[in-house]
Each structure stands twice: as C-alpha cells, then as structure tokens.
N, C-alpha and C positions, 0 to 999 in steps of 0.2 A: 529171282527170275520167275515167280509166281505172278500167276495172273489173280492179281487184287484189285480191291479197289481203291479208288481216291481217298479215303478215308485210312486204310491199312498205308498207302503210299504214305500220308502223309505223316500219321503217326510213328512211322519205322518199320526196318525190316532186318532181315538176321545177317547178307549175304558177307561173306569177307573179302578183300580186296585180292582181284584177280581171280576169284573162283568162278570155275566153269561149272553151273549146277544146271542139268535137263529140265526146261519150267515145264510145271504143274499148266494142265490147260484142258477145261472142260469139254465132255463130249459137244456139247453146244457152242463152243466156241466159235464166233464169225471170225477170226481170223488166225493164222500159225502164228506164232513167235515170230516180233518183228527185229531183233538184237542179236542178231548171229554176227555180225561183224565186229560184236564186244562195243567195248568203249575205249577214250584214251585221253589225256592232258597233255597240253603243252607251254609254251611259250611264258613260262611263270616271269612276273614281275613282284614287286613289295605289294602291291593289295590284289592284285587278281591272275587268274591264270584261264586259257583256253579247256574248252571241255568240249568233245567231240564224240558223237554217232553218227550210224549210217541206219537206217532202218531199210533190212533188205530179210525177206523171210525166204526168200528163195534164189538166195547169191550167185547163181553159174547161169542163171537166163540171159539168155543171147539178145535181149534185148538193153543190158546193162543197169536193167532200172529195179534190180531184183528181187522181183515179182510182187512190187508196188502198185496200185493202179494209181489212173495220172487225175491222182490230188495229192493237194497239200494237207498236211497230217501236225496235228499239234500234239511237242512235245514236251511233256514237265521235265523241270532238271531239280536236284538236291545240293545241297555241299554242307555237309558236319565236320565236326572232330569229333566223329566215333564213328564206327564202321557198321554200330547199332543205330546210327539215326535219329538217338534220343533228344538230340536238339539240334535245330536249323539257322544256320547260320545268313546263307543265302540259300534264294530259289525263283523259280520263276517257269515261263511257259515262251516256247519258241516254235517259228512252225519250219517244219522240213518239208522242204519244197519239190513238189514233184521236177520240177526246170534245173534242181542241182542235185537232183538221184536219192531225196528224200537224206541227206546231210546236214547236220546242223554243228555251230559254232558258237556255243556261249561263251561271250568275255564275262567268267563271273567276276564281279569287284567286290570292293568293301571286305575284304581278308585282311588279317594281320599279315605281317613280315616273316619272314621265317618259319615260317608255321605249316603244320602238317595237315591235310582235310582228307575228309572221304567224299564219292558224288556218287551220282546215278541218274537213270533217265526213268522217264514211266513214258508208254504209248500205247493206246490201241486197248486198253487194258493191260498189259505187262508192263513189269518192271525190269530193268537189265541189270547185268552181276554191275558189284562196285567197284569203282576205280579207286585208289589210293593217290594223293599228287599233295603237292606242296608251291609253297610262294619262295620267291626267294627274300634275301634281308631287305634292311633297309641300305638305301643307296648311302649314307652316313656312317653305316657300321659295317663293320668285317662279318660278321657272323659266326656262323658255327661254322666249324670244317665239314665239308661237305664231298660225298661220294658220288661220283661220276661215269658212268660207262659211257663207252660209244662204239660202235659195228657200222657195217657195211654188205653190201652186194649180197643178197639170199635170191639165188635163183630156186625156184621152189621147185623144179624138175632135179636139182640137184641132191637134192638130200631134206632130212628133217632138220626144224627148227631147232633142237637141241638148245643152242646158243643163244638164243633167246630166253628159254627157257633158266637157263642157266644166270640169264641176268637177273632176271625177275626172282630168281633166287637171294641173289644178292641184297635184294631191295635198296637199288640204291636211290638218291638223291635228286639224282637226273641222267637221262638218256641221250644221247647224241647219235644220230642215225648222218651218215654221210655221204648216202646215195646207191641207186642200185636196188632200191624199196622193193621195186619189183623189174621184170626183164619182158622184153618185149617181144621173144620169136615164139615161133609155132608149136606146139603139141610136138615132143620128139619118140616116136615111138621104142619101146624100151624100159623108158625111163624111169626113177624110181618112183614118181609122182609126174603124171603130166599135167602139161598144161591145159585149157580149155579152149579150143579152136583153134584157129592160123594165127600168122603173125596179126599183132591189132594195129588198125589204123584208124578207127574212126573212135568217137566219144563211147559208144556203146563198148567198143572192144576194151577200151582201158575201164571201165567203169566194171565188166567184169574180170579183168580182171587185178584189179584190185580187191576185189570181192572176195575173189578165190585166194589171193595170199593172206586177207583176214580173215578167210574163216580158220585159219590155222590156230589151233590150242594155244600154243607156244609164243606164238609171235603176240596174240593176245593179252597173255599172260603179263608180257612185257610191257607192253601199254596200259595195261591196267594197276601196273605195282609202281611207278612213276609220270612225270611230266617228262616230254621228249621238246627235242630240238630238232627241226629238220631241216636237211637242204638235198635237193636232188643231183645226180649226177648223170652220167646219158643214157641209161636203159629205159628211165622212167619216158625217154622219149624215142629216142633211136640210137643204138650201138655208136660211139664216136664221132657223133655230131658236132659242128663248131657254127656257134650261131645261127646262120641260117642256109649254114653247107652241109649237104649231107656227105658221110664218108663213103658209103655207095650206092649205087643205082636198085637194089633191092631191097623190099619191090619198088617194080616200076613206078614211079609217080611223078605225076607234072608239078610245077612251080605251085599253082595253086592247089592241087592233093597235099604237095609238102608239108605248106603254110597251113592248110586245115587239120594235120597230122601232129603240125607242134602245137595250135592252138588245142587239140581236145587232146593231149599229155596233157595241157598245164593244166586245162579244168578241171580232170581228173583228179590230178595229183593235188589242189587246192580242196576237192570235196573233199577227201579222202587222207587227208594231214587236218593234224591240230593245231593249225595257224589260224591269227588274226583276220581277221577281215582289210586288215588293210595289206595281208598279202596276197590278196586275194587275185588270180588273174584279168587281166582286162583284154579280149582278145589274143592276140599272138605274143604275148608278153605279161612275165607275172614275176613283181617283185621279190623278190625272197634274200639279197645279202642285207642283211641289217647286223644290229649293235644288242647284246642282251646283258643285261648285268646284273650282277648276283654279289649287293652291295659293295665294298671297296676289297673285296678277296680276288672276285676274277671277273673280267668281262669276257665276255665271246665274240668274236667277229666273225659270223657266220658268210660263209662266202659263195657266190655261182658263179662256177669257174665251166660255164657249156654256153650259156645266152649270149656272151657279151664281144668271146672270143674270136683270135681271127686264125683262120684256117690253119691246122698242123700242117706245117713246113715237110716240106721234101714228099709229098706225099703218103705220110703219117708213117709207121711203124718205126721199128728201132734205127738208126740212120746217122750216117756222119754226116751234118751237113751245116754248112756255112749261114745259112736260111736262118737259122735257129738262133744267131747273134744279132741279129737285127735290132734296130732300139724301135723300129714303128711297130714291132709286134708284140701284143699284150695276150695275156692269157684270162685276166679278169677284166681285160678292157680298162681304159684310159680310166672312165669316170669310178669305174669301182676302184682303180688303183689308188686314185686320188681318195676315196672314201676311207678308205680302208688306214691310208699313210694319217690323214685327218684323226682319224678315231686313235691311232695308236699316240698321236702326239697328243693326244689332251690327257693322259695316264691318268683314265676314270679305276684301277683296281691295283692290283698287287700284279696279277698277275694277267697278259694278254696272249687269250688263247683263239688262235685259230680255228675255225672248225673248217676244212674245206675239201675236196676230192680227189684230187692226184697228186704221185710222189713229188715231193719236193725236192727234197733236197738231191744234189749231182746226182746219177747214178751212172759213171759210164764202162763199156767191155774196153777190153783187151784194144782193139780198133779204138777207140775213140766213139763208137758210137752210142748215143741214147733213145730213150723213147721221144717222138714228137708229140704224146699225145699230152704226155705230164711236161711239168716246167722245164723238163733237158730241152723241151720245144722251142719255150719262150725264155731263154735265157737274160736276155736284157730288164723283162718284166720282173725275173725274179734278184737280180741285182737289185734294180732299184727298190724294190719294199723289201729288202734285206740292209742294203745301204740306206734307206729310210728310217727303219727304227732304230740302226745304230746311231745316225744323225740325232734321232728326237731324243733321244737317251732312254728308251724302254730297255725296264730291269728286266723283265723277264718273258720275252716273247717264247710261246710254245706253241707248235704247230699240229694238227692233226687232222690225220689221212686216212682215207679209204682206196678205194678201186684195185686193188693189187695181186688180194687173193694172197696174203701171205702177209707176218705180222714184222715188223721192221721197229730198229729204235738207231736213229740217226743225230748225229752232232750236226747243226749246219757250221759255213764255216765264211767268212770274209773271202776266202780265196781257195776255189777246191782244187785248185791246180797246184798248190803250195801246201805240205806236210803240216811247215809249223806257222800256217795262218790260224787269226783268233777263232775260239767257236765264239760266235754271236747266237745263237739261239738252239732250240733243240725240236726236235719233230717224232711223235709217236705216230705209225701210222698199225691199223690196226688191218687183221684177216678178214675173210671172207665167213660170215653167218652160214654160208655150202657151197656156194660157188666155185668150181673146181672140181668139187667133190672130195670123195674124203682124202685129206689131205698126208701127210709123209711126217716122220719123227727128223727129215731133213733140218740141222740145225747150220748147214755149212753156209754161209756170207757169198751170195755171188758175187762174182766181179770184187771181192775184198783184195786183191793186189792194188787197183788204179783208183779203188775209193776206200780208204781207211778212215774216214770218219764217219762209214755206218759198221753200229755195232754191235746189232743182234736182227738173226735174223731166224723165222719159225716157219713152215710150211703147213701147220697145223691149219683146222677151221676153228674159231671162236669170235673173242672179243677181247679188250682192253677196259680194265676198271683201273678207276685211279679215286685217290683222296687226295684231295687238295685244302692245306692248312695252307698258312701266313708263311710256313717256315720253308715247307716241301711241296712239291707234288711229286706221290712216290706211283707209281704205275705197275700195273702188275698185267703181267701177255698171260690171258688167259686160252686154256685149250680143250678140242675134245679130240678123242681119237678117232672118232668115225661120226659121218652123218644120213648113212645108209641101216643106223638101226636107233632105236628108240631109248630114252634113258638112261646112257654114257654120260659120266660123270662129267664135270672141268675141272683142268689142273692146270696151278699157276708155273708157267712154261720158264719166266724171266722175269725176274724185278726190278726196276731202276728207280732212281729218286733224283730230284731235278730241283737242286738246292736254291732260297730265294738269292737272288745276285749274282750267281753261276751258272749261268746258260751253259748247259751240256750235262750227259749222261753220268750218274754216280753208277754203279751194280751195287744191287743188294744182294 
C-alpha cells in the first residue's frame, strides 16, 4: 500500500493477502490513498477469474463518487503465485471510469486450473493490499476437495463484522454471499454503528453506501483471502420487493422514481461485486442467475429469487392462505425455473448446489400458516423444481440459504405433509453476518411439532463453512456470541455431513 513507483510495482512488493497496512505517502503527494474500499475476486472459472476495485479516497461523500474527480483514472493490475510478486503471471492496465464511480473488472485469463494466485492494483501512484483467489479445476476433472463458506444479511447498524472476519480466518476456497450485502434504511440514531444519511434512493446513495460497508476491516479481510460468488437478495434494493412491486409505500415514490430506484440498486450493486461483465446491468434489469462449475465435483446454480417474481400472496407476512398453491405463481419466475430444471438435468458435477435466498424447505406454525415471502409463498414453484430433479435423477441436490437471521439445517422431503415421505434433497441455510443483532444460545427448533424434517436450528450470528469432497459435504454452523464488541471468537455451533447418494442430514 506504499506509494511507489512503476518500476518498484513492477518488480514486487512485500504485502500478504488481506492485510490492512496504513500506505506510506509523501508530504508532496498530489493525491490521498485511492484503495480504501480493499480489493476482491470472484466468479473463478478453469483459466480465469474476476478481480475488482473501487478507487474512492474519500468513501462517505455524498456525492457517491468518493471524492474522485470526474475522470477516468488508469489502473495496473498483477496476478502471481506468490504473495512476493517475484513473478508475473498475467497483468495489464484498465481504466476506471468516472460514469461507473471509478470501478473496475478484470477478466484476468490464461490461469492454470486449480491453482492458487495473488493480485493487486497500482493507481495514482499507490499500490493496494493483496488479494489471495484461486481458479477452480478443470471442467474434466474432480479436483481437489475444496472449502466453501457462505453468509448473508450484515446490516452494518447492527453490529461488527466479526463473521467475516472470521471466515477470512478460515482461508477458504471460496465464498458465497447470499444477499442482504448491504440494507437500505436511514441512519438509526443509537445505533451501534450508523449508517450515512436517509434511506438511499438514488445512484449516488447506494454508491455510498456501499463505500461505507467496504470500508469495514473485516468484510475486507474476507474479500481479500478468497474468490466470492454473489447473488443479491431485497435490501440491496428495497425491503421485500417482488419484481416490480414494491411491499410498501415508503417512501413515497411514483412508478417512475420506482423504476429509477431499481435501476441505480443494480448499478450499484454491479460496480461494486466481482462479477463478469456480462452480468453487468443494462437499465432496469441486470442478469445474475447463472451456472458456475468447479470441475465435475460441484456446480452452483446461482439463483435471483426478487427480479423475476410475482407478488407474495395474501398480502405478504406469515399467513394461511390458499393463494400460495397456485401453479401460475413462480418465485424464480417461469424462465429461470425452466433454466434452473435445464442445468440440473444435464448432471455437469457430483454434486448440485444451490445457492439462493429464502427458506426453502416447509416451514409451517401450529395454524398452518407460513411465510409468503420465502417458498411457503410459492408452493407449486417449489413442487415442481423438487419434482423436477427427482424426475431427472440428480444424485445430490443441496440447497443453500440466506435471509433468515438464524442458522437452520433441513431434510427436504417429496411430501411435507406425510412423516414417512422420501427426503429428496437437503438445505443448509445459513445466519445472519449482524443482522438482528446479537443473537441468543436459543437452540430450541420452532414450530418442530408440524415440521419434523428441520433439524437444527441456532440463533446465533455467523456463518456456514463446509468441505466438499466426492464422498461428503460435511457442514459445520459456525457462531460468535456477540457482534456488539470486537474480537469474539467462532465456535462450531453443529456438524452435519451429507453423504454422496443420500440426500439428507447425517449429525456429526
């Protein structure tokens, strides 16, 4: 994070992967430190992987562009196998453009398979800390077993990142984020970290903040010690959205505020992810379910389960209601359903995992009633891509979840109304990164009378890391006790392993 030169860039530098060091910067210096937003990888494939900054040297300005002037800025990028830089694998120069908040997106190629790299950026004169990321196998081969985290929902009024940190501990293999990146209300006075301004509505507001949830150490940390996977879920645009319905009238906005409300969420959320350019948004609309595979071990089918959908039934919250059996109502939408059923019948891995945002599997009370907002909404949608993969004959469908604020480990089952129906599949869904806040050593199963094939459940905040071989995926609920104070450990809360050919829950 020294301010050097092209010469010192190019030859090498000391920093190690995910280190926060205060750069070095002349009293002459024309400009601050433009890498306060870290770095991060994503979207790894067999030769290449996404490499993402933001160059903002003064992240909380209200004009979202942080405190950039309006040009375009070229940036160098690295990528070694060493963290010392002593040899260059790929590199090259990209410009960050003042029109996407000075954000940039290397597809770096020409990687080996399986392989581990380091990267970095230079601008302005500085250099930024390094990233660690890797490729996955070759689409031919199994691979190595490979370590997997994945979280959810960090409102950053709620607590420290802790959980984050805690992964980037781990160092694992790859990250899965499942929505909820950042939240979108007001400044709440109190709180244990606020937010910066009113609720955001325009491009400028999400652009800070997004700023302000990366300049966090922690969350950093985590981006910088692996490649991520993302998919967003409704904070990154508005609280319980369904396509292009809003859940309520605050604030105020006409048809067209709406539509310019969802349009600058996506582009936000597109600067500010390590995605592709081809998921790049285009107006009111920005692709993001796709197919990612990590040679013939495991594919992901990454899902957006907010764009596509049609409005929660009954008028949304928890609810008995007849609405919710409908067969014209989809939750991922017709065309993604069909994508989705597509990809799982061509059995491109061992193993087909989900990555998507609301509980899945039944969850109902005492009444009969459920959430409209998760699949208890869309019942018929979630029949059929349950009856779907058992048709195509997928060995090992595995589901994984976010939104919930609490860590869950569920059998799905052919019939949740029927005891001794088959389990067809299994669903890990994972805690909240704060949201909630700090959470309870409550281990009791709600509603476990009328649904007995969920089987653990944690109130804790954290995350889920799992390993996944050929043989298993064992899963371990990880926890902290608090996220109202700084440097609480994680403890593994619950283990399970999800043997290959035997969809459902072992206990370890």
């Amino acid at each position: 994070m020294n301010r050097l030169s092209r010469r010192t860039f190019v030859l090498g530098g000391v920093a190690a992967a995910g280190a926060v060091v205060a750069p070095l910067q002349s009293a002459s210096a024309a400009v601050p430190y433009p890498f306060q937003l870290g770095v991060a990888s994503g979207e790894p494939d067999a030769s290449s992987v996404v490499l993402w900054t933001r160059l903002a040297p003064s992240p909380l300005n209200a004009d979202g562009q942080g405190g950039m002037a309006n040009a375009d800025v070229a940036v160098d990028w690295q990528v070694s196998t060493t963290s010392a830089f002593t040899s260059l694998v790929a590199s090259g120069t990209v410009t960050a453009r003042y029109a996407a908040a000075h954000s940039v997106h290397v597809v770096a190629g020409g990687l080996q398979p399986d392989a581990e790299y380091y990267y970095r950026f230079r601008a302005q004169g500085y250099i930024s800390p390094v990233g660690r990321t890797r490729t996955a196998p070759a689409l031919n081969t199994l691979g190595r077993d490979f370590v997997m985290a994945f979280a959810s929902c960090a409102h950053y009024e709620s607590g420290y990142y802790t959980a984050y940190r805690r992964i980037a501990d781990d160092r694992p293999d790859l990250i899965l984020h499942l929505g909820d990146y950042i939240y979108e209300d007001a400044a709440t006075a109190g709180s244990l970290r606020q937010h910066a301004g009113a609720e955001i509505v325009s491009l400028a507001d999400y652009r800070r903040r997004y700023a302000q949830y990366k300049s966090d150490p922690d969350l950093q940390a985590a981006h910088a010690i692996a490649p991520w996977l993302v998919v967003p879920d409704d904070h990154e645009v508005e609280n319980n959205y369904a396509d292009m319905t809003r859940a309520d009238s605050s604030p105020a906005l006409t048809t067209a505020q709406w539509t310019a409300r969802r349009t600058a969420a996506y582009q936000a959320y597109y600067e500010n992810m390590p995605l592709r350019p081809a998921n790049a948004n285009s107006g009111n609309s920005i692709p993001l379910y796709r197919r990612v595979r990590w040679g013939q071990l495991a594919v992901f089918h990454m899902l957006d389960t907010r764009q596509f959908r049609n409005d929660q039934a009954c008028g949304d919250g928890w609810k008995v209601c007849a609405d919710a059996d409908l067969a014209t109502r989809s939750l991922p939408g017709t065309a993604q359903e069909a994508w989705l059923l597509d990809g799982l019948g061509q059995h491109l891995a061992n193993w087909d995992i989900i990555g998507q945002q609301v509980f899945f599997a039944r969850q109902f009370d005492s009444a009969g009633a459920g959430n409209m907002d998760a699949w208890d909404g869309y019942r018929a949608s979630r029949a059929r891509i349950q009856q779907g993969w058992v048709d195509r004959g997928v060995r090992n469908p595995l589901v994984l979840t976010g939104d919930v604020h609490a860590s869950w480990a569920n059998n799905l089952k052919a019939d949740y109304a029927t005891a001794s129906s088959a389990v067809i599949g299994t669903e890990l869904v994972c805690t909240s990164i704060t949201s909630g806040g700090n959470g309870t050593a409550d281990t009791a199963i709600p509603n476990a009378a009328t649904n007995p094939h969920l089987k653990f459940y944690s109130n804790r905040r954290g995350y889920v890391r799992t390993k996944v071989t050929q043989a298993q995926v064992t899963a371990d609920f990880r926890g902290v006790a608090s996220v109202t104070e700084h440097g609480v450990a994680a403890t593994t809360l619950k283990s399970f392993a999800i043997l290959d050919g035997r969809p459902g829950l072992q206990a370890l």
